[in-house]
Phi, psi and omega in degrees: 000151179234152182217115157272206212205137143212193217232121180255178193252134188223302192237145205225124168345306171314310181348310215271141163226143203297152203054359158227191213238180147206169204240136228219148151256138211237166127323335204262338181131195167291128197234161179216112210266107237234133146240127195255040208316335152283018200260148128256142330306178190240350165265132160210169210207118159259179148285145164267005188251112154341104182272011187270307180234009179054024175262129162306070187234339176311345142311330171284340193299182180255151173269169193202201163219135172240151155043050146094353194229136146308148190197156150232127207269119160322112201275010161270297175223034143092350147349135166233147166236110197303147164258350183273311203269330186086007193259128212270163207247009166276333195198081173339338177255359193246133166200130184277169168285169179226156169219151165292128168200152183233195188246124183230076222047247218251333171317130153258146193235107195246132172300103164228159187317134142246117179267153195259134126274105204344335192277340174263341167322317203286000000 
């Protein structure tokens, strides 16, 4: 199998609400999507699922800034997540996934796995 990427519409600009996150469903599973308006960029995309207590909750957290990098505190146990890098910032070995996503006119657009079979890749 090869595996590519394209980019799906999840979401519509209204969706979004400012200084927080909401959580959208991929193929790949939940993802949770931050609009940040005072940021460049102002979007950014994790897993919503806490990997701490395995609850679909990261979306809910409160955003923040710690040291200059955006982040969201986990609203169960408090766990911050960098948002551009995924890396919770209590425990160096613990990191959520990140996805690429954009602004596509009135569209939010999140970069996901498409899987390929070689026969159609040829």
């Amino acid at each position: 199998m090869k595996t590519t990427s394209q980019w799906d519409i999840v979401c519509t600009v209204d969706d979004l609400v400012p200084e927080s996150g909401i959580a959208v469903w991929t193929p790949e599973g939940p993802v949770a999507i931050f609009y940040i308006p005072h940021r460049l960029p102002a979007l950014f995309a994790i897993s919503h699922t806490d990997p701490f207590s395995g609850a679909n909750v990261l979306a809910r957290g409160i955003t923040g800034d710690l040291k200059g990098e955006p982040v969201v505190a986990s609203p169960l146990y408090k766990q911050h997540f960098n948002l551009v890098t995924g890396q919770c910032l209590e425990d160096d070995s613990v990191k959520v996934r990140t996805y690429r996503v954009l602004l596509d006119g009135n569209a939010v657009r999140l970069e996901v796995s498409k899987a390929k079979s070689l026969v159609e890749a040829a």
